[in-house]
DRENVEX-323288 format. One line per field, with one value per residue (C-alpha): residue number from 1; residue in one letter; chain; x, y, z. Coordinates in steps of 0.05 Angstrom, whole numbers. Last residue first. Layout:
! DRENVEX-323288
k = [NUM  ...] $
r = [A  ...] $
c = [A  ...] $
x = [X  ...] $
y = [Y  ...] $
z = [Z  ...] $
//
This chain:
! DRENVEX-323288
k = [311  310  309  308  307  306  305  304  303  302  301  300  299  298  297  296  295  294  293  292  291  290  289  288  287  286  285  284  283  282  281  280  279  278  277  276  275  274  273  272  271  270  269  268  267  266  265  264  263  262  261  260  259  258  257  256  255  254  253  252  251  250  249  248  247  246  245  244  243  242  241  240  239  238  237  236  235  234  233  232  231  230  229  228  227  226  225  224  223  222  221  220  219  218  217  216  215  214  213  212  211  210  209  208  207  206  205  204  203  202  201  200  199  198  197  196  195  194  193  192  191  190  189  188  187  186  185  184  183  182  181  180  179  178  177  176  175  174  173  172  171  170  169  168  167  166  165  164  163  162  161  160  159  158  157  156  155  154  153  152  151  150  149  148  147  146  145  144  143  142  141  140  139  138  137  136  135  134  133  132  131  130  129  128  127  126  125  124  123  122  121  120  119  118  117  116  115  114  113  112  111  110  109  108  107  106  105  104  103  102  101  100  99  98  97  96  95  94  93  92  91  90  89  88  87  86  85  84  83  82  81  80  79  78  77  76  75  74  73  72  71  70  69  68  67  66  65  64  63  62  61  60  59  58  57  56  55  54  53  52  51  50  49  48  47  46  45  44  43  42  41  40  39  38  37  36  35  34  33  32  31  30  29  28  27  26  25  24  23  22  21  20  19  18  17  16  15  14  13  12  11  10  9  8  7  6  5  4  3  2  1] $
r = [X  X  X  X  X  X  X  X  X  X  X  X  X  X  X  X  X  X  X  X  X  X  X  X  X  X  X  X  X  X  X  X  X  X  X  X  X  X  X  X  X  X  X  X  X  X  X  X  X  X  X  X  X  X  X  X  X  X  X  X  X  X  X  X  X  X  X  X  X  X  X  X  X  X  X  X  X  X  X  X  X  X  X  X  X  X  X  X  X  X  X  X  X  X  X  X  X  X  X  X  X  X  X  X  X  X  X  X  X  X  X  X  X  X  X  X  X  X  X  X  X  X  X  X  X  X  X  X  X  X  X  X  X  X  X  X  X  X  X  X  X  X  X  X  X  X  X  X  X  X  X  X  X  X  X  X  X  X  X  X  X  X  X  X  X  X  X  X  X  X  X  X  X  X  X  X  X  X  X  X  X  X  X  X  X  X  X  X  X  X  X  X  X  X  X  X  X  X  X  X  X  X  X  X  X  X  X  X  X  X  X  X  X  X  X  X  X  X  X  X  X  X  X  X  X  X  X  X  X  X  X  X  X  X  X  X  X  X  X  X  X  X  X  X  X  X  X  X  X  X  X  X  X  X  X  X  X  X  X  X  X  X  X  X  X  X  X  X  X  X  X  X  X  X  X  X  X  X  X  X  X  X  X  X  X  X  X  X  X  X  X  X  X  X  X  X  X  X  X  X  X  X  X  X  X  X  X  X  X  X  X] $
c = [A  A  A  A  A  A  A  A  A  A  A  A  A  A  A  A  A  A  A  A  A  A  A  A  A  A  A  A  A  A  A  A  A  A  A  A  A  A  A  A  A  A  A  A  A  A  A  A  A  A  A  A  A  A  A  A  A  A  A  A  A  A  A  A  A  A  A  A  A  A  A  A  A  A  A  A  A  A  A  A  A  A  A  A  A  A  A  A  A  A  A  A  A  A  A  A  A  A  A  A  A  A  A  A  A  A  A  A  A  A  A  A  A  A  A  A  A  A  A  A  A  A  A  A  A  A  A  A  A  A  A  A  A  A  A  A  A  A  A  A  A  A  A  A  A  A  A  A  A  A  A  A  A  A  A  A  A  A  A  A  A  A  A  A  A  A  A  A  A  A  A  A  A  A  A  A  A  A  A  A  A  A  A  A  A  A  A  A  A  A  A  A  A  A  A  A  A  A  A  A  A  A  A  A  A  A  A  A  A  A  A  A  A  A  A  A  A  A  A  A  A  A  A  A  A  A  A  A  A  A  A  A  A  A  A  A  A  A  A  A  A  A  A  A  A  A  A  A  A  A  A  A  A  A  A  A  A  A  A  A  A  A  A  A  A  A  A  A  A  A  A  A  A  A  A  A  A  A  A  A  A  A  A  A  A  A  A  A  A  A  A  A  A  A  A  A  A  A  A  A  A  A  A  A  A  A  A  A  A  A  A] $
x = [-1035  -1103  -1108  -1096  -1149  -1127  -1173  -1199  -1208  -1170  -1108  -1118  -1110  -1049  -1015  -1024  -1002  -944  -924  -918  -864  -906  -904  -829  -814  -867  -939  -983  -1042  -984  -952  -1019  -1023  -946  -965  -1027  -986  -927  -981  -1011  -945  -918  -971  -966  -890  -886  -877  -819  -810  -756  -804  -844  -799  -773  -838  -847  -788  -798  -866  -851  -791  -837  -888  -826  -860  -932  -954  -1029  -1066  -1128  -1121  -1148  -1106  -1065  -1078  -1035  -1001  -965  -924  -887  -823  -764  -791  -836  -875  -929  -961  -1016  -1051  -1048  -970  -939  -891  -844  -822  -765  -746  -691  -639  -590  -574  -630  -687  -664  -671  -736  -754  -731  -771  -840  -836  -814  -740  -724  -710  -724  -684  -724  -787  -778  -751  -811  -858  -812  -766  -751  -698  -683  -623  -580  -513  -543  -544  -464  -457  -501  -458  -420  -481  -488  -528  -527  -599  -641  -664  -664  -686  -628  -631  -574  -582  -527  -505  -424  -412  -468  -427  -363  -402  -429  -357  -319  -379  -365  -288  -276  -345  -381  -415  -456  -499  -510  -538  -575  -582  -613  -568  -604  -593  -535  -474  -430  -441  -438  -365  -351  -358  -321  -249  -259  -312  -277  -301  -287  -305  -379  -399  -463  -494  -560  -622  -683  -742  -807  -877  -946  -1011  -1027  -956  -904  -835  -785  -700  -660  -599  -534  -482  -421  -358  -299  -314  -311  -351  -362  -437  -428  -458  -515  -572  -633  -692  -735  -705  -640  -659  -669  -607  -568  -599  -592  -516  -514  -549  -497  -434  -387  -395  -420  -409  -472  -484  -542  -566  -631  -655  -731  -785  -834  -816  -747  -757  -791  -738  -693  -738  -730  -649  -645  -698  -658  -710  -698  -760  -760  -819  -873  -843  -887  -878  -888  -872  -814  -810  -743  -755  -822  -853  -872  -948  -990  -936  -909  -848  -807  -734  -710  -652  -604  -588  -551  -548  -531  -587  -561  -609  -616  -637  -612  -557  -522  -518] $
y = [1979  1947  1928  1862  1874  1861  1813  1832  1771  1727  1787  1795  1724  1725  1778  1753  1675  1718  1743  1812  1866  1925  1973  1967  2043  2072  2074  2032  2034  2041  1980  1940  1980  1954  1881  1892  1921  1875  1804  1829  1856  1777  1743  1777  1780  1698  1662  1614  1632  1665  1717  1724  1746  1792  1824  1829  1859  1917  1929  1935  1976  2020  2021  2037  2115  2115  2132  2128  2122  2082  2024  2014  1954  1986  1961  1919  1934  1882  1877  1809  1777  1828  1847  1895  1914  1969  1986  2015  2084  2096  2107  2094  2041  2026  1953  1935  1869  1822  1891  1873  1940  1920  1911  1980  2023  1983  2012  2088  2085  2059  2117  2167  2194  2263  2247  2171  2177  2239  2206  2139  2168  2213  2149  2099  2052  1990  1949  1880  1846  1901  1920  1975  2008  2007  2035  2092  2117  2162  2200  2225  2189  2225  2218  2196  2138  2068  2003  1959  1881  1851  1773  1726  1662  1667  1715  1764  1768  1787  1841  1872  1876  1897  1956  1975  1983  1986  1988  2050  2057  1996  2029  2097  2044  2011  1944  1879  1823  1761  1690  1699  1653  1711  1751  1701  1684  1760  1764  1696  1733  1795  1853  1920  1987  2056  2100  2116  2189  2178  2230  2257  2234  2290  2249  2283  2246  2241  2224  2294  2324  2281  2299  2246  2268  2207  2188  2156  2165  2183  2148  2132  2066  2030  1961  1916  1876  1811  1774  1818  1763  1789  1758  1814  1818  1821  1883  1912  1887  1928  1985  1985  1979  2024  2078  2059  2071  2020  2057  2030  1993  1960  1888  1848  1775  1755  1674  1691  1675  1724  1775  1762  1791  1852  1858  1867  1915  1964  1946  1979  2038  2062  2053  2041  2088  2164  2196  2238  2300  2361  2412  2486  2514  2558  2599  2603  2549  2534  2499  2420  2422  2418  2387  2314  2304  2231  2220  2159  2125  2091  2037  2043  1990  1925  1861  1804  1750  1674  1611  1554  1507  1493  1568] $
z = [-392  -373  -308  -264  -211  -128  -80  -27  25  -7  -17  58  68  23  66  132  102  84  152  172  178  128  188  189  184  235  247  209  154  107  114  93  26  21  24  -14  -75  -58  -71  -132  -162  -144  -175  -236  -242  -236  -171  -166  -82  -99  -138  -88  -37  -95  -99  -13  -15  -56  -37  30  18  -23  42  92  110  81  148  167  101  102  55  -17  -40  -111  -174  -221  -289  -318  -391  -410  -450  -435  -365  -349  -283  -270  -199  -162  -166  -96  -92  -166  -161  -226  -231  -289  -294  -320  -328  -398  -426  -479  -423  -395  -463  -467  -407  -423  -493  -461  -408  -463  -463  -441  -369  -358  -292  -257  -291  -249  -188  -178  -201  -147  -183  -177  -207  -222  -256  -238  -270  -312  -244  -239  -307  -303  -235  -284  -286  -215  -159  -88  -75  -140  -124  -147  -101  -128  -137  -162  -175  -145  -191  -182  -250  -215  -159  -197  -244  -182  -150  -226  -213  -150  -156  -84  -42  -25  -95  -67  -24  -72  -128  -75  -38  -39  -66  -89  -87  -44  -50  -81  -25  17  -6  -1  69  87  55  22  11  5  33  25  82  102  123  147  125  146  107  113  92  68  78  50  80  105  124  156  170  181  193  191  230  230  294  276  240  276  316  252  251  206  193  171  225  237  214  215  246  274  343  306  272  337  370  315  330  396  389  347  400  449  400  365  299  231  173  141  121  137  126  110  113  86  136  119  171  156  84  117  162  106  70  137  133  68  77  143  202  284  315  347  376  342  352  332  272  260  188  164  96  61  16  18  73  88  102  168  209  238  264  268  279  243  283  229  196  121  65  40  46  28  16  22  -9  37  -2  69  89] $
//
């Protein structure tokens, strides 16, 4: 570690099963589908190879089995640059997988369980968890861990920023206090409005700024993106790409922000560079279409560049 930057990156890998069909059915209907072959994903350990992919030190944490397809998994990531050092292993749980459907540009993920026992950080583990400059995880990650919230309140005391991608999977109200532990979270527009409930947009954020969250990024597909922190407001198009799988484009996005941001950029710059980072993910196949470089990136911001909008 030798005073290298660095992130944690907590979540689930798994095998993500893709179909594609004509439209996802109603509820009781049925619709035909075709396999489209089967790739490594998980929306944690995609936005860690997204970090790699731009030279970021990324470790990874998960608990999982001691089975063939794990192992696979794992040497997959590692092929991209993460570091699988703290990763534990509990030879009882089952194999993790996710169920993809696409329909015409859009996608619906089945997640299957993965039926994670409680865990505790100690020992080596938690000292680079406290060393991190940012955690990357989710509200549902972290609930796994003893006492999540005294956890997230101990990292943040040793210098490492919380950085949850929020959604709306498994998340009950008592959860409230762990997410108002972050210093940065981003929603997607469906998780956004789910969350906000009966408040306005403008009412929910500063509801967030007050509870102590650094900055706020909501992600709204084609129509770009809109960031707030305490101090500043910014609301930044999206790059006009082709749509070939938007699967991994918010934890493209994601990444490529807080990439930005440890590299001392300021919210503007950074919304400019995710949006074409994750309009570049989507003209791809597969989970870690946005794995680039960020000389990639910038030359395709160069070459179209993205327009700061009004709010």
């Amino acid at each position: 570690m030798s005073g290298e930057k660095y992130v944690v990156a907590v979540g689930a890998v798994c095998i993500d099963e893709y179909y594609r069909g004509e439209s996802w059915p109603e509820e009781g209907d049925k619709s035909l589908v075709k396999s489209d072959g089967s790739r490594v994903g998980g929306m944690i350990p995609n936005a860690a190879c997204v970090f790699a992919g731009y030279g970021v030190k990324t470790y990874f944490y998960d608990v999982v089995n001691e089975s063939d397809q794990t192992r696979k998994m794992l040497e997959d990531l590692q092929s991209y640059g993460l570091d699988i050092s703290p990763v534990v292993y509990d030879p009882s749980l089952p194999d993790t997988k996710c169920i993809i459907v696409l329909t015409k540009g859009e996608r619906t993920i089945l997640v299957v369980d993965s039926e994670k026992p409680t865990l505790e950080l100690e020992g080596e583990r938690l000292e680079l968890f406290r060393n991190a400059a940012y955690i990357y995880s989710s509200v549902s990650e972290m609930k796994h861990f003893v006492d999540p919230v005294k956890l997230a309140k101990d990292l943040k005391a040793h210098g490492a920023q919380l950085v949850f991608d929020v959604e709306t999977a498994n998340y009950s109200g008592e959860d409230e206090e762990l997410l108002m532990c972050a210093d940065i979270l981003f929603y997607n527009e469906y998780a956004f409005d789910y969350f906000k409930r009966d408040k306005s947009s403008e009412e929910y954020i500063e509801y967030l700024l007050e509870r102590g969250v650094k900055i706020i990024t909501v992600t709204y597909g084609e129509k770009g993106s809109r960031t707030y922190t305490p101090g500043e407001r910014n609301r930044t198009e999206a790059a006009k790409m082709e749509v070939s799988d938007p699967t991994g484009a918010g934890d493209t996005f994601n990444s490529s922000f807080v990439r930005c941001l440890l590299e001392g950029m300021d919210i503007h710059r950074a919304a400019s560079f995710a949006n074409m980072a994750a309009g570049y993910a989507v003209t791809r196949l597969g989970p870690k279409g946005g794995v680039q470089s960020a000389e990639h990136v910038e030359r395709l911001l160069k070459e179209n560049p993205l327009k700061q909008l009004k709010q």
